[in-house]
C-alpha positions as a Markdown table, in Angstrom:
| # | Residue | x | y | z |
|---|---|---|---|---|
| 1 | Unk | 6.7 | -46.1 | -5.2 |
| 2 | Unk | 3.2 | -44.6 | -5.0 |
| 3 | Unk | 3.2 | -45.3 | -1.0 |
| 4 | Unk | 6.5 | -43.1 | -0.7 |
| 5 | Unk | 5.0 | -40.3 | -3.2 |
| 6 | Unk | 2.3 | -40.4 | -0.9 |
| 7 | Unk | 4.6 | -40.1 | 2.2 |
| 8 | Unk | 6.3 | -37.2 | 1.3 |
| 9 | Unk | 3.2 | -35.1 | -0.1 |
| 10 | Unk | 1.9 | -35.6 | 3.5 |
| 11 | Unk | 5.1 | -34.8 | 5.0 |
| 12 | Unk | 5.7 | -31.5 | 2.7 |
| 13 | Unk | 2.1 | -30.8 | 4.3 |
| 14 | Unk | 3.0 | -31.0 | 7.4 |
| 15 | Unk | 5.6 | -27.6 | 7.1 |
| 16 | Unk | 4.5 | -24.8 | 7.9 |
| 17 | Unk | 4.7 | -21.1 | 6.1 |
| 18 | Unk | 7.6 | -19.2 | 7.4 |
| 19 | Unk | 6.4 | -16.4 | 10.2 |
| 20 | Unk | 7.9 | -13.9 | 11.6 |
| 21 | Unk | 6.4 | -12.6 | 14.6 |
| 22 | Unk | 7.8 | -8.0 | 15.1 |
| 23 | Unk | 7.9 | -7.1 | 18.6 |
| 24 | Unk | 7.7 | -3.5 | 18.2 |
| 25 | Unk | 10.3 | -0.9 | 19.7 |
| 26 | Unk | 7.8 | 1.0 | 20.4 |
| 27 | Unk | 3.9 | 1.6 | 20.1 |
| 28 | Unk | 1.0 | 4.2 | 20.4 |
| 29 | Unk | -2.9 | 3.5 | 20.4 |
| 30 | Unk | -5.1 | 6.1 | 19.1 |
| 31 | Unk | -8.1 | 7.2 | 20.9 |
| 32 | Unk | -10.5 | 6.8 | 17.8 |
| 33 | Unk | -10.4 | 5.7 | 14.3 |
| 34 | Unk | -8.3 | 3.8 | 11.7 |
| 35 | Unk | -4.9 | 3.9 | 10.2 |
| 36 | Unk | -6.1 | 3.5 | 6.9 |
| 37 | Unk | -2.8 | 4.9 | 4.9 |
| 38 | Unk | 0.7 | 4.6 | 4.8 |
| 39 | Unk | 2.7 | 5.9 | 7.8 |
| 40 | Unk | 5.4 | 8.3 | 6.5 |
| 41 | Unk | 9.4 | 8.3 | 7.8 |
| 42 | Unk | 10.7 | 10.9 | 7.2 |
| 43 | Unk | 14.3 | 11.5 | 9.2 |
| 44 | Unk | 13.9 | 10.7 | 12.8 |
| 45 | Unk | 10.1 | 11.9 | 12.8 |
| 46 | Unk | 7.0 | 9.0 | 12.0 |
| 47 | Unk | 3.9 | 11.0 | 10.5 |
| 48 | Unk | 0.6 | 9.5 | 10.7 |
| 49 | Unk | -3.2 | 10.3 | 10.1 |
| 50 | Unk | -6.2 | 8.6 | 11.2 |
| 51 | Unk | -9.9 | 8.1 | 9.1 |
| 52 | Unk | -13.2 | 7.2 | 10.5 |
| 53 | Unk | -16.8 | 8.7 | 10.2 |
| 54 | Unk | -16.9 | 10.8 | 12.9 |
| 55 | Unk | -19.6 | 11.8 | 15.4 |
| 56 | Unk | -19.6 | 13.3 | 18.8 |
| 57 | Unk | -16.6 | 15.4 | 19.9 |
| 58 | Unk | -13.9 | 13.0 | 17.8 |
| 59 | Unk | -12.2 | 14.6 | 14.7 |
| 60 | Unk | -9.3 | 13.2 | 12.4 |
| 61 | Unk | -5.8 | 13.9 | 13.3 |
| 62 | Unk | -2.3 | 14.0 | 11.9 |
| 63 | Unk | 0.5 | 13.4 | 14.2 |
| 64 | Unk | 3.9 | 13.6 | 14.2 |
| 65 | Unk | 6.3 | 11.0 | 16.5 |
| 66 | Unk | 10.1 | 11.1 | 17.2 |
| 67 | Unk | 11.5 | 8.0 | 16.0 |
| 68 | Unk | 13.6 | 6.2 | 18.7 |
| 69 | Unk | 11.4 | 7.1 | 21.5 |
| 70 | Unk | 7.8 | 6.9 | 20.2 |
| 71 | Unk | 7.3 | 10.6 | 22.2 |
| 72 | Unk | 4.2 | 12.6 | 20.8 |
| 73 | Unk | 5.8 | 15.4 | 19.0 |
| 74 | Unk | 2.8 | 17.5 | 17.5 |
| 75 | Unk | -1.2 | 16.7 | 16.5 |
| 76 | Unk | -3.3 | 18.7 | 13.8 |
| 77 | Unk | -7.0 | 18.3 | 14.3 |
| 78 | Unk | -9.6 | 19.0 | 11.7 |
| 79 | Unk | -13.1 | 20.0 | 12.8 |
| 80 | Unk | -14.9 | 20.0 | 9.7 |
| 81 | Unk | -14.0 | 16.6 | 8.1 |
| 82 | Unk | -16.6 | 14.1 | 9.0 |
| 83 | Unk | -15.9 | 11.3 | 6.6 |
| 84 | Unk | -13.6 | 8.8 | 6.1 |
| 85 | Unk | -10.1 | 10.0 | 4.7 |
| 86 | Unk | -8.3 | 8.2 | 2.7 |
| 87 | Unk | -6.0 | 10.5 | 0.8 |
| 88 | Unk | -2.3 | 9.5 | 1.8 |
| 89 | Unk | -0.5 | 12.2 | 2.8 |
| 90 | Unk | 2.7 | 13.6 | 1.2 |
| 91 | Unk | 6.0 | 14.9 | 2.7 |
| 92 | Unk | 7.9 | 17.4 | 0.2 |
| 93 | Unk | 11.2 | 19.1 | 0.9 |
| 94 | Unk | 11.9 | 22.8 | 0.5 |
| 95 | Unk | 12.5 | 24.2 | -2.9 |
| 96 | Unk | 11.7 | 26.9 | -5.0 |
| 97 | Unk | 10.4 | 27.6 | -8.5 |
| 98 | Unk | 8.5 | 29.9 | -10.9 |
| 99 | Unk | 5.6 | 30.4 | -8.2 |
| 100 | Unk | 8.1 | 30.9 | -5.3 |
| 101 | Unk | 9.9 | 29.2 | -2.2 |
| 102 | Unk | 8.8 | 26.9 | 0.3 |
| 103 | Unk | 10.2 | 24.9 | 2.8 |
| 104 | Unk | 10.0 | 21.5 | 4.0 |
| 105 | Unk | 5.5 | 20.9 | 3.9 |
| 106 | Unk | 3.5 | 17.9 | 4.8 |
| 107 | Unk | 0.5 | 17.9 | 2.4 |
| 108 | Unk | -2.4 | 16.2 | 3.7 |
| 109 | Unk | -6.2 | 16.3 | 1.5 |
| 110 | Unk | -9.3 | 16.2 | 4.0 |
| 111 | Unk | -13.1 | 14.3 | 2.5 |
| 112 | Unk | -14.6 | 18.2 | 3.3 |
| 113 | Unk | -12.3 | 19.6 | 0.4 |
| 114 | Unk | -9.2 | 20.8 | 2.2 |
| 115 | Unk | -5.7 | 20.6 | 1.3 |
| 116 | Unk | -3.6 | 21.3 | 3.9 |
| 117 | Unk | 0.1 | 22.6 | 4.1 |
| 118 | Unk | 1.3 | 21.3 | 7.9 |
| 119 | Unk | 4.6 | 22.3 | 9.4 |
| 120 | Unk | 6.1 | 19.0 | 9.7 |
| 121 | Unk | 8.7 | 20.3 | 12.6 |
| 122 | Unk | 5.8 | 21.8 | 15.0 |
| 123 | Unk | 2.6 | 20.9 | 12.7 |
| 124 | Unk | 1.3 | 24.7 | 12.3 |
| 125 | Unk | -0.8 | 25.7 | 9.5 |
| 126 | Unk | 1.1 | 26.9 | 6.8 |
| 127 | Unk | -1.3 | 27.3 | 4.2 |
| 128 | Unk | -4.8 | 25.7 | 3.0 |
| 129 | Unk | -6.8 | 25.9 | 0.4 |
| 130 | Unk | -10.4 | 24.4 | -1.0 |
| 131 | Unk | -11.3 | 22.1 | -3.4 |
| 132 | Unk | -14.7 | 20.7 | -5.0 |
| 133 | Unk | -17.4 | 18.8 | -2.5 |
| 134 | Unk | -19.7 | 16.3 | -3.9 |
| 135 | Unk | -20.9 | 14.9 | -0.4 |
| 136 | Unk | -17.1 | 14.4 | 0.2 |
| 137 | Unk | -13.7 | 16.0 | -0.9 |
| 138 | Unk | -10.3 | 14.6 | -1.5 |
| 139 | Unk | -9.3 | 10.8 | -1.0 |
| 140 | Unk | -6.7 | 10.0 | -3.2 |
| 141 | Unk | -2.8 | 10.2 | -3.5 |
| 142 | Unk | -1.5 | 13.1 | -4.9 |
| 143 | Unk | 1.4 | 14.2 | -7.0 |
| 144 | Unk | 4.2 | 16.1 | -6.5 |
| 145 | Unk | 5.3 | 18.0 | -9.7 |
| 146 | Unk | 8.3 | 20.8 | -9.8 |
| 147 | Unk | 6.7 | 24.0 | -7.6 |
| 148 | Unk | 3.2 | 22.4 | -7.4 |
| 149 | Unk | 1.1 | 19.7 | -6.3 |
| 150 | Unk | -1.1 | 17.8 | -8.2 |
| 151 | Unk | -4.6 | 17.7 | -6.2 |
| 152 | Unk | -7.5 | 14.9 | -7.5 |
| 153 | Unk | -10.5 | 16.5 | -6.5 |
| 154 | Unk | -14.2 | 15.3 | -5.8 |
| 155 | Unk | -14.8 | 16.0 | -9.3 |
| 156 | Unk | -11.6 | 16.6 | -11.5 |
| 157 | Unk | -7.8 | 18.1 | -11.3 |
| 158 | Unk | -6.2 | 20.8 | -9.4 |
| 159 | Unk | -3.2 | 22.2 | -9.2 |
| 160 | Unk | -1.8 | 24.0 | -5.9 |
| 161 | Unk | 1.6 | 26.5 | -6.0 |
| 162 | Unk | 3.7 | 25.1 | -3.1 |
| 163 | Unk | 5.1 | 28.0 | -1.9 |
| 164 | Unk | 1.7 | 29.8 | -1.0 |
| 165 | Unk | -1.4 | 27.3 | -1.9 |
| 166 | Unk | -2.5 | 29.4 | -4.8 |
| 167 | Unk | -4.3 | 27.3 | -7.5 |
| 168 | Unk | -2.4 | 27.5 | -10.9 |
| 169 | Unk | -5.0 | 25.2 | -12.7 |
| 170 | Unk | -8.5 | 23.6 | -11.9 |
| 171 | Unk | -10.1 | 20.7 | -14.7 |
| 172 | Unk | -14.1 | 19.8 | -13.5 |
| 173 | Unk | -14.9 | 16.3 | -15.8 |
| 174 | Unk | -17.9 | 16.2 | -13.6 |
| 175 | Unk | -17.2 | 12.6 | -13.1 |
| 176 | Unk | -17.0 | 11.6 | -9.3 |
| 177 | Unk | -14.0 | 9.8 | -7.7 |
| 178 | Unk | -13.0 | 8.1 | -4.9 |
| 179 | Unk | -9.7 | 6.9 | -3.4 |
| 180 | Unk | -8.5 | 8.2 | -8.0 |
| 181 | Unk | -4.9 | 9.2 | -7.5 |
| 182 | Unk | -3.1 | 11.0 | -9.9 |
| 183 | Unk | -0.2 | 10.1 | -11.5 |
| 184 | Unk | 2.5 | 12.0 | -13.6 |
| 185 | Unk | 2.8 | 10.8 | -17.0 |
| 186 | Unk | 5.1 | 11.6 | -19.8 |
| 187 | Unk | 3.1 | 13.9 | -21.1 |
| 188 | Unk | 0.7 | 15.1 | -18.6 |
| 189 | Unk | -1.2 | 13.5 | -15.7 |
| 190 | Unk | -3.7 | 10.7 | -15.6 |
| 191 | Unk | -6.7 | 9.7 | -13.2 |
| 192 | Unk | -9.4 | 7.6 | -13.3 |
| 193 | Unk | -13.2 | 7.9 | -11.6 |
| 194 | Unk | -16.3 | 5.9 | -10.6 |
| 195 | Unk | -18.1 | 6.0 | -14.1 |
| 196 | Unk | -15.0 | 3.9 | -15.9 |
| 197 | Unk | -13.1 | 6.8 | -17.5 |
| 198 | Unk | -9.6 | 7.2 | -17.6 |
| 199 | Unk | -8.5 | 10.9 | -17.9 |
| 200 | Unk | -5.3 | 12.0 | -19.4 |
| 201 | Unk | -4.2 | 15.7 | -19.0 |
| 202 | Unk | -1.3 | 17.2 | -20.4 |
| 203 | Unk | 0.7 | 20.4 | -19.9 |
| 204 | Unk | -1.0 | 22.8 | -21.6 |
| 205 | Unk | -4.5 | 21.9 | -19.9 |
| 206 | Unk | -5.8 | 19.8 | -22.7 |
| 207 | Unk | -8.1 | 16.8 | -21.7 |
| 208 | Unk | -8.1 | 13.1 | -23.3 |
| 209 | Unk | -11.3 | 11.1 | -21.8 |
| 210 | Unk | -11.4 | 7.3 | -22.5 |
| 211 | Unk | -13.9 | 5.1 | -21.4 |
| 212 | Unk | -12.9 | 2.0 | -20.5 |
| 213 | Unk | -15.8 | 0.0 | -19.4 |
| 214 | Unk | -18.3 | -0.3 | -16.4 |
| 215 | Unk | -16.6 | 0.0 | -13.2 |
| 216 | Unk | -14.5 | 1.9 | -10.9 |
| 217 | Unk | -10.9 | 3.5 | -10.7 |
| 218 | Unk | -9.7 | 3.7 | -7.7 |
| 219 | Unk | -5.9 | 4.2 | -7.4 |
| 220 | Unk | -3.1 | 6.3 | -9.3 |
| 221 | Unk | -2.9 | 4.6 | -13.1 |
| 222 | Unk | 0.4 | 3.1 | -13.6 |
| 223 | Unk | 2.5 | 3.9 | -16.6 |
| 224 | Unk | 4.2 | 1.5 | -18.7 |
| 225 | Unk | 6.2 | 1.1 | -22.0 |
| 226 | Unk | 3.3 | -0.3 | -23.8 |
| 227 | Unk | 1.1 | 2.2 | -21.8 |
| 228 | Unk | -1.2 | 3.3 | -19.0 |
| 229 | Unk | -2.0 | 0.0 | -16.3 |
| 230 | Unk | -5.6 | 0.4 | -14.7 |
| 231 | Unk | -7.4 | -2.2 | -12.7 |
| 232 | Unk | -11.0 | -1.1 | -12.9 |
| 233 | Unk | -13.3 | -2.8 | -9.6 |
| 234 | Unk | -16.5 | -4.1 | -11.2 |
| 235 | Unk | -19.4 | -5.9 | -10.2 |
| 236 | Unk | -18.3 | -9.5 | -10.6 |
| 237 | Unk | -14.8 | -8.8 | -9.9 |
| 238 | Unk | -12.2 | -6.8 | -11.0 |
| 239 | Unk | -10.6 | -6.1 | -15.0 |
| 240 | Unk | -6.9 | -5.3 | -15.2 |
| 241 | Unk | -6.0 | -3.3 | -18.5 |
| 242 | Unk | -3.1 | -2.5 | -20.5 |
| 243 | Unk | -3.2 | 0.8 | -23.0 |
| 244 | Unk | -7.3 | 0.4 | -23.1 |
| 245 | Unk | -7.1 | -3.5 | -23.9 |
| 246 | Unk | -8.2 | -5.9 | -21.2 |
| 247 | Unk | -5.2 | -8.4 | -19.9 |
| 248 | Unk | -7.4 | -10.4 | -17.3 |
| 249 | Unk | -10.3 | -10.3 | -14.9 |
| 250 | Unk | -9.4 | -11.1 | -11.3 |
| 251 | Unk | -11.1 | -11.1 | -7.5 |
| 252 | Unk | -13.1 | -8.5 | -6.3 |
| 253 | Unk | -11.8 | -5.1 | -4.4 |
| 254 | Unk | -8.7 | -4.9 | -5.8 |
| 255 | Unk | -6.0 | -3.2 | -4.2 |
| 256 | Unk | -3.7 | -0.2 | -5.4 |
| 257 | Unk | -1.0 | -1.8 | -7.6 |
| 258 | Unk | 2.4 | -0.4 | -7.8 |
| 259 | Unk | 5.7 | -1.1 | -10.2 |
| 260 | Unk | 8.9 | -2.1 | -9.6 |
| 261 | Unk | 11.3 | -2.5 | -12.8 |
| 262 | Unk | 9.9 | -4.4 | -15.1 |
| 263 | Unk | 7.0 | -5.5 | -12.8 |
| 264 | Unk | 3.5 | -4.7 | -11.4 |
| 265 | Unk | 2.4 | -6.1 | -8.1 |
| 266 | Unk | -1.5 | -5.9 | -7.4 |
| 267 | Unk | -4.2 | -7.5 | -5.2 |
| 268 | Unk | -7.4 | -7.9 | -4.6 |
| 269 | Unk | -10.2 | -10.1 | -2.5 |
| 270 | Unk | -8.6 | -13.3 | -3.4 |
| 271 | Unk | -5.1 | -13.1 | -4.7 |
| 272 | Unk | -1.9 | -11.0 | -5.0 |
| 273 | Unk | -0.9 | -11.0 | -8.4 |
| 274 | Unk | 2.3 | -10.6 | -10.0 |
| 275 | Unk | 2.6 | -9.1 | -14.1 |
| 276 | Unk | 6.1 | -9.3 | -15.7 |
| 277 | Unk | 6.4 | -7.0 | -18.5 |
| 278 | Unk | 8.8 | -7.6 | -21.4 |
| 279 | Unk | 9.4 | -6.1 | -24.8 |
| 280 | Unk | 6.1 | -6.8 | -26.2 |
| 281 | Unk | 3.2 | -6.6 | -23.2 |
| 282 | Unk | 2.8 | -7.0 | -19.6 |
| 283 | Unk | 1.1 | -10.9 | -18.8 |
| 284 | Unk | -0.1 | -12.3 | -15.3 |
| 285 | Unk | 3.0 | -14.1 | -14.3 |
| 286 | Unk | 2.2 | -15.4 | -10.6 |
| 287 | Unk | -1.2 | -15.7 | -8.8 |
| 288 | Unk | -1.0 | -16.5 | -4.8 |
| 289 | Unk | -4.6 | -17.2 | -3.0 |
| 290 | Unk | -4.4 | -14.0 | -0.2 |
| 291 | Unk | -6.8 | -10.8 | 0.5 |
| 292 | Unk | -5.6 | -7.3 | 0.5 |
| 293 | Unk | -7.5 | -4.6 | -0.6 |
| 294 | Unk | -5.9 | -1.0 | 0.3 |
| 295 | Unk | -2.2 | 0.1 | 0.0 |
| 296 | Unk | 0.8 | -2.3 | -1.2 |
| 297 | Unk | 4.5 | -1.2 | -1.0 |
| 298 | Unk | 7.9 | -2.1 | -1.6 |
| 299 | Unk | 11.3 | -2.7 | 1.1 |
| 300 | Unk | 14.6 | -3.6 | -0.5 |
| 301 | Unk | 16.8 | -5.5 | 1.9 |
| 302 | Unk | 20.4 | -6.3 | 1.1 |
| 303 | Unk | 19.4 | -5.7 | -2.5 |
| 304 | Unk | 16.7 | -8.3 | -2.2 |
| 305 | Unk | 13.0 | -7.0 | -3.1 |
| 306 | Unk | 10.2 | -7.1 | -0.6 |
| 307 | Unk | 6.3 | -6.5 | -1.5 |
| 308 | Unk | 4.4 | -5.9 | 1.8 |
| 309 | Unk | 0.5 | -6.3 | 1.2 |
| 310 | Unk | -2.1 | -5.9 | 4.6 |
| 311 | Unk | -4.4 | -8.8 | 4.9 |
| 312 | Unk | -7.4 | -7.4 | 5.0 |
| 313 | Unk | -8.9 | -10.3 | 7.7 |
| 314 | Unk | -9.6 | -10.5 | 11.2 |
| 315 | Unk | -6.4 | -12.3 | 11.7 |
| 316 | Unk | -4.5 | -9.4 | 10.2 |
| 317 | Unk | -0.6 | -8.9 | 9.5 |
| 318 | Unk | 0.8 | -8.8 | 6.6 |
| 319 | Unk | 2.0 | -10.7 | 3.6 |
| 320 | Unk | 5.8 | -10.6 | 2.9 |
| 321 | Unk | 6.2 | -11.5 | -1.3 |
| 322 | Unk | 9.3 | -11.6 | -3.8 |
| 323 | Unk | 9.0 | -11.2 | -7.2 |
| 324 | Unk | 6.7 | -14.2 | -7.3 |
| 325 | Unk | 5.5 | -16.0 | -4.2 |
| 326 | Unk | 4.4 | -15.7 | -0.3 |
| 327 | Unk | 7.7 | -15.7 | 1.8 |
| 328 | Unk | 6.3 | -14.7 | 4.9 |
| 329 | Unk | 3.6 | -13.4 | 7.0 |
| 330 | Unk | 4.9 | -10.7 | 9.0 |
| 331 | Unk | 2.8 | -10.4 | 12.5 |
| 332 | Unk | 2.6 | -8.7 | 15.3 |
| 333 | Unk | 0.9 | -8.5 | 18.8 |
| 334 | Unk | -2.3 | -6.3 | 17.7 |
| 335 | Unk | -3.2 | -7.5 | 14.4 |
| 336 | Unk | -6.8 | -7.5 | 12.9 |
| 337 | Unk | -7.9 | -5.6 | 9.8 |
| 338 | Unk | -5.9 | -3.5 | 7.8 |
| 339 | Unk | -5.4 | -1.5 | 4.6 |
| 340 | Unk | -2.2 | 0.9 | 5.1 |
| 341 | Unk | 1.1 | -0.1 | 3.8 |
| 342 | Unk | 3.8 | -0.3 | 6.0 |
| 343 | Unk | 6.2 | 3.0 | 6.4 |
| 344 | Unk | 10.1 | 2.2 | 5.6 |
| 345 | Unk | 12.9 | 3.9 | 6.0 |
| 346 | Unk | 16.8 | 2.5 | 6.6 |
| 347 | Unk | 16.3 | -0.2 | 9.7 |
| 348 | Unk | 12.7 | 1.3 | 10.1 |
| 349 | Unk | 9.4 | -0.3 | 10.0 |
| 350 | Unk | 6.2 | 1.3 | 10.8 |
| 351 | Unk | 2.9 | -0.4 | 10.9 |
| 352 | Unk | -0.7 | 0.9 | 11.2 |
| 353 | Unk | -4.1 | -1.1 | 11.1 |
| 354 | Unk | -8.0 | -0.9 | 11.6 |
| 355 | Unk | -7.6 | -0.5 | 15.1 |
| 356 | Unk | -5.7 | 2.6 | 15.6 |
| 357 | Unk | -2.1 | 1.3 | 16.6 |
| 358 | Unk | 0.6 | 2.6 | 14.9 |
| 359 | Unk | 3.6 | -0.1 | 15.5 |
| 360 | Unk | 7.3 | 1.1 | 15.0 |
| 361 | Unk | 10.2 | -1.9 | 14.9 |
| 362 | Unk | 13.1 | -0.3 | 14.9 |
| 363 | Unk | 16.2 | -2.7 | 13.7 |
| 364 | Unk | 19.9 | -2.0 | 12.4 |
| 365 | Unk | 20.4 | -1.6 | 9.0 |
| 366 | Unk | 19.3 | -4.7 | 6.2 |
| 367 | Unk | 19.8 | -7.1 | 9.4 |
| 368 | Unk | 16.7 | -9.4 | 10.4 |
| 369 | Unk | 14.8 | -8.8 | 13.8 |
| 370 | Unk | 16.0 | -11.6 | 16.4 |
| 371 | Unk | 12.2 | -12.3 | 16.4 |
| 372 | Unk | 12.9 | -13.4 | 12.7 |
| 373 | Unk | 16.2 | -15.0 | 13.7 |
| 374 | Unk | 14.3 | -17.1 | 16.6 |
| 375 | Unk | 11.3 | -18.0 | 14.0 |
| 376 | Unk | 14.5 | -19.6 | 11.0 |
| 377 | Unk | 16.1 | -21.8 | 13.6 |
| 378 | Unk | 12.4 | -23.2 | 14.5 |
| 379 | Unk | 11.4 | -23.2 | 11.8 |
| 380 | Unk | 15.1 | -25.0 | 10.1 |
| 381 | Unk | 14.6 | -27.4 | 13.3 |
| 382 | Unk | 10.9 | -27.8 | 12.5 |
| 383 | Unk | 12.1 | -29.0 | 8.6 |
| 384 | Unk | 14.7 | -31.4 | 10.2 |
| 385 | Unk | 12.5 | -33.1 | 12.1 |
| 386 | Unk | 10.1 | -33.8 | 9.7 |
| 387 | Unk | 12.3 | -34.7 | 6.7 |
| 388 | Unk | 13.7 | -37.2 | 9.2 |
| 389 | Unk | 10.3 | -38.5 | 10.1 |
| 390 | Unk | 9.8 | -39.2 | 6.0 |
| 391 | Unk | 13.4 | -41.3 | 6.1 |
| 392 | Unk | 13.0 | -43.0 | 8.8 |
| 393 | Unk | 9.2 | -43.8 | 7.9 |
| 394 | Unk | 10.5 | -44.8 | 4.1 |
| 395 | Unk | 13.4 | -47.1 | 5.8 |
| 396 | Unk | 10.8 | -48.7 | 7.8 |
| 397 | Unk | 8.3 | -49.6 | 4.7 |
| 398 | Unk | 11.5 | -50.7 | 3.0 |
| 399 | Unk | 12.9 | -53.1 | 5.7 |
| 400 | Unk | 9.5 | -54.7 | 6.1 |
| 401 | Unk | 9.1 | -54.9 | 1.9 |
| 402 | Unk | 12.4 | -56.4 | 1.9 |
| 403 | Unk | 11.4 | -58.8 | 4.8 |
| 404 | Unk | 8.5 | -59.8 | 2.7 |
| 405 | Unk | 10.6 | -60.8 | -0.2 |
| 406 | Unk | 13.1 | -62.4 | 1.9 |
């Protein structure tokens, strides 16, 4: 019995993980820089932006492609941000409100202070205004609230009026941040910064400062039932809390988390994690040995849930979850590092990494690539022919036990 336990554990060994291996419909290499954030779809345009620390004559860019052909539509250059930027940028329709109209804006925060209104049919300038430098501006997500945008600056909170980048409101903690987004709240907005505090505004301007411990914030707090999620980067690691209360300390680097109904998905140097959250608190439900440390996001196929996290690793591509475990790794022709989360849309995936490609699959609606087709029957082959090894191995060790006896 022991010999055929230990059969089958080195048979189950010998599958492999499930990969799926996009050849892109179409593709476009940067000259310089990174993809470090999320490529936007919006309609039948891709929106992109590139990060580096830039010398010479290269300069950031936005750019704007049309979707089934990949065909350069438009390019915004800055020439006065030098650093890295890392602020994901932010498509909004066309409204109005109490500050005036507007009409369709891509919002994009530059590391020398900027915020930017782009035209996203041609990419002109429709409005900009400045926020606070400490060595570098703006570099995390922002927020979009009614007729304004919510703005986390260097060294606080802005607010912006949408129709004609007026600021409505501007909050200084004198606290640095990097990559802090903002999130809307109940009652207010919340942001984190380097020095471990966790800010909470609300709509009258008031501010709540709590410090939660030694470390850093760096991503949009989550909120919850039982209250605001943070997971702080220390020293040693990483601390995830719950409402001010530490649930558990994790790998290094972590990752921005996001929510999905009653769960959180985060990540960092050494794991993805999984938190369920019922009636009473949020606990680590699933732990899976993988590195990711920028942007996660979420695809819903056929009303199936997907959680896409870059693996941050020379090998690249990216890991394909469900609620609880590693389906897949999704792969492609250029991978290496990578931090941005894939862009979705209906039949739509876009894909950017370290080394300046933007990758865009496009597929029909909820059906699987035939590069994913190809890789299930190999792979349902693949399981055949080693399950029938293990039978054929155990009738073999059988017939000669039985020979033995005999």
């Amino acid at each position: 019995m022991m010999r055929i336990a230990t059969i089958l554990a080195l048979t189950l060994f010998m599958l492999p993980l499930v990969q799926a291996n996009s050849e892109p419909s179409w593709s476009h290499e940067f000259e310089a820089g990174y993809i470090s954030t999320q490529p936007l779809v919006v309609d039948d345009s891709v929106y992109v932006r590139t990060s580096g620390f830039w010398t010479g004559e290269d300069r950031p860019i936005v750019a704007a492609f049309e979707l089934q052909t990949g065909n350069e539509m438009w390019r915004y250059t800055s020439q006065t941000s030098l650093q890295h930027d890392m602020a994901p940028m932010l498509f909004v329709e066309g409204g109005s409100g109490t500050c005036g109209a507007w009409n369709d804006l891509l919002l994009v925060g530059w590391t020398d202070g900027k915020l930017t209104a782009l035209s996203p049919t041609d990419g002109s300038l429709v409005w900009q205004n400045q926020t606070e430098v400490d060595i570098i501006g703006i570099t995390g997500k922002m927020a979009h609230d009614g007729d304004q945008v919510i703005v986390p600056t260097r060294t606080g909170l802005s607010s912006f009026c949408l129709a004609d980048g007026s600021q409505l409101f501007d909050i200084d903690t004198g606290n640095i941040g990097w990559r802090n987004g903002v999130a809307m709240t109940e009652h207010g907005y919340a942001y984190g910064d380097e020095n471990g505090y966790l800010h909470e505004v609300d709509h009258n301007g008031n501010v709540t400062n709590t410090y939660l411990g030694e470390g850093k914030i760096r991503h949009a707090p989550l909120e919850t039932r039982h209250g605001l999620f943070v997971h702080m980067q220390t020293t040693q690691g990483s601390t995830i809390y719950l409402n001010g209360t530490v649930l558990a300390n994790m790998g290094g680097s972590p990752a921005m988390p996001l929510s999905h109904n009653e769960r959180i998905y985060a990540a960092t140097s050494d794991e993805w994690i999984s938190l369920l959250c019922d009636e009473q608190s949020c606990t680590v439900d699933s732990v899976v040995p993988f590195r990711s440390n920028g942007e996660l996001s979420i695809r819903v196929v056929e009303s199936e849930i997907e959680i896409w996290a870059p693996s941050n690793t020379p090998d690249g591509g990216w890991g394909v979850f469900n609620q609880t475990s590693l389906v897949r790794m999704e792969t492609t022709t250029f991978d290496t590092y990578g931090t941005a989360a894939p862009g979705f849309a209906q039949g739509v995936i876009a894909l950017g990494n370290d080394a300046g490609i933007l990758s865009v699959d496009l597929q029909s609606a909820n059906v699987p690539s035939q590069e994913t087709k190809e890789t299930d029957v190999v792979g349902l082959l693949h399981l055949v022919a080693v399950l029938g090894l293990f039978l054929l191995t155990c009738f073999v060790y059988a017939l000669r036990d039985w020979q033995q006896f005999a």
